[in-house]
C-alpha positions in Angstrom: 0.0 0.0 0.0 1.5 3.7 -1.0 1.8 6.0 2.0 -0.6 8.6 3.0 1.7 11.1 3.3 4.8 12.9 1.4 7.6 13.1 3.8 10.2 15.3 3.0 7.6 17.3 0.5 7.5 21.2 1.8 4.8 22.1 -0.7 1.3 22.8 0.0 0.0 20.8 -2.9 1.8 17.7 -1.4 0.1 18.5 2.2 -3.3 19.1 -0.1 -3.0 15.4 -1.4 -2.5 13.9 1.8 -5.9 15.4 2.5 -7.8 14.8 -0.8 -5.4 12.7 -3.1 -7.0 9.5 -2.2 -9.3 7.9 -4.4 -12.8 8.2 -4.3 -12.4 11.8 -1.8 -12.3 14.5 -4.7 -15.9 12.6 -5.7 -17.3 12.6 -1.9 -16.6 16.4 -1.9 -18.0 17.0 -4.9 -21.5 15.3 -4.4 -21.1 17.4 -0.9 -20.7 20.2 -2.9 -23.9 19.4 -4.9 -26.0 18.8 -1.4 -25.3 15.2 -0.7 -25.6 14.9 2.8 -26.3 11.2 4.3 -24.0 8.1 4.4 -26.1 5.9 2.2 -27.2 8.8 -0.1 -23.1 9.2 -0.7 -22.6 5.0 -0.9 -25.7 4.7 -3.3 -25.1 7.5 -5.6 -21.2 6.7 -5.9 -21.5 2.9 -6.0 -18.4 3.0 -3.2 -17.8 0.3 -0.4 -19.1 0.9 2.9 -16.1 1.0 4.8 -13.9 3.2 2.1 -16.8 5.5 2.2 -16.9 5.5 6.1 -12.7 5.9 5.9 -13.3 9.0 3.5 -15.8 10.6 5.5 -13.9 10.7 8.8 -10.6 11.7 7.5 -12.5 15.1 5.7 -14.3 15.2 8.9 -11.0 14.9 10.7 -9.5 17.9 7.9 -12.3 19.9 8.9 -13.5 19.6 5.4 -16.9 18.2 6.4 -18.7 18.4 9.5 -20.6 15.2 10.8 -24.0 16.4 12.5 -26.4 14.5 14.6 -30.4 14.8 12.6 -31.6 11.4 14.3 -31.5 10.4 17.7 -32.7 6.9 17.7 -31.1 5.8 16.3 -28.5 8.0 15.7 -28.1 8.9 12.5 -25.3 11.7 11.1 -25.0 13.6 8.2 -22.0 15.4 6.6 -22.3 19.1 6.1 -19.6 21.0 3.7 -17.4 23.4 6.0 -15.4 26.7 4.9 -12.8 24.7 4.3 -14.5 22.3 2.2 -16.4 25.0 0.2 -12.7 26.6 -0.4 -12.4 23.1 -2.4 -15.1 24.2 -5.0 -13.0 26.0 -7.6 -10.9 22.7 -7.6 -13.6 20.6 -8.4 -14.4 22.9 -11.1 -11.6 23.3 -12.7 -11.3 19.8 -12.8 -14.4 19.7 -14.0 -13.5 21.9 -17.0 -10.0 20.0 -18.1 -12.1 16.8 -18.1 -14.6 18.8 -20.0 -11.9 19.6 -22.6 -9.9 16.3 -22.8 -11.4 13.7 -21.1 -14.8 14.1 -22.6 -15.3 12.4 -26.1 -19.5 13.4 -26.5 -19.4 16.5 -24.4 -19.3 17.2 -21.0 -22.1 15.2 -19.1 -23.1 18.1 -16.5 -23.0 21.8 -17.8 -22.7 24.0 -15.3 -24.7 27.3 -16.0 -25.0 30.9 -14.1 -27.8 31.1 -12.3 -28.2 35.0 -13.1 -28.0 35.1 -16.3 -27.7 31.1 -18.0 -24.3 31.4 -19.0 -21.9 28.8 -18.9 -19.1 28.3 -16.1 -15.1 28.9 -18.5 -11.9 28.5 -16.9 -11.4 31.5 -14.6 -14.5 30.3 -13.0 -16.5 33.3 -15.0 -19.4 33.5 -16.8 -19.5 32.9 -20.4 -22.0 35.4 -20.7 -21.9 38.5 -18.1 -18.3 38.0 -17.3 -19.0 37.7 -13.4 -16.4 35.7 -11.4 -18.8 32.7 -10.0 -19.1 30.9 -6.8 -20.7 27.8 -5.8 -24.0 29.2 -5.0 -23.8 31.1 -8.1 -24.2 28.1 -10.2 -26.5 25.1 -11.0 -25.6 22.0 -13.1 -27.3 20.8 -16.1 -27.1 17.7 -18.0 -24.6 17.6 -21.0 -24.3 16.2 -23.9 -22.6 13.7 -22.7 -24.8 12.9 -20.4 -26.5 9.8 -19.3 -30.0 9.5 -20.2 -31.4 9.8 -17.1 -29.6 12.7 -16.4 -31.6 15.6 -14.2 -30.6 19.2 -13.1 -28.3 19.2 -9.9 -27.6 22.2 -7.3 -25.0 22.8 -5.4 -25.1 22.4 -1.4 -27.2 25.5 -0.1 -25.3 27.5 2.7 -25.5 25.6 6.2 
């Protein structure tokens, strides 16, 4: 198994992957970021083990990236609320979202994500395509793309907690 860590590495990216390098925690963020809130509603929609999931979840909980909140008291039940910290993550996701737009995406980009003032799309720069304004993740609502799946349905991100 690789290490967690990057000993030896004085660079923030390095310290950034130790947090969010693994695979599958870029994703959990992500559906975070898009209002995904509950254990199984992460496990379902991303089709990811129960105890990698579980792993994930603590260590952003543990980065202060997410926040685990009690909704249920009998039983208990938590659910995983997107912090500063983990909202600072957003124009990451994005811009991935945008290179794997432009190279990794064959029939188009599955989701679209559009402005919310005025229905242009998000470009690099996080700005809008159409008004120019720089965009945020409450700024902006995803659309299916034309690569989408068929089933494909509109998707907004996390509202402020």
């Amino acid at each position: 198994m690789l290490p967690r860590t990057y000993e030896g590495q004085v660079c923030s990216i390095a310290r950034s992957l130790e947090v969010v390098g693994e695979r599958w925690t870029l994703l959990i963020v992500r559906d975070a970021l898009r209002g995904t809130r509950r254990f199984e509603d992460f496990r379902s929609g991303l089709g990811i083990a129960h105890n990698v999931l579980s792993d994930r979840l603590g260590k952003l909980c543990e980065a202060g990236i997410l926040e685990r909140r009690l909704y249920q008291t009998r039983p208990e039940r938590y659910e995983y609320v997107v912090t500063p910290a983990g909202l600072d993550l957003w124009p990451v996701i994005m811009s991935l979202l945008l290179w794997g737009d432009g190279h990794r995406a064959p029939q188009g980009p599955p989701l679209v994500v559009v402005h919310r003032g005025c229905g242009g799309r998000l470009r690099p720069g996080l700005t809008c395509s159409a008004c120019g304004k720089p965009l945020g993740p409450y700024d902006c609502e995803m659309e299916p793309g034309p690569g989408a799946q068929p089933a494909g349905s509109t998707v907004s991100p996390a509202s402020p907690a």
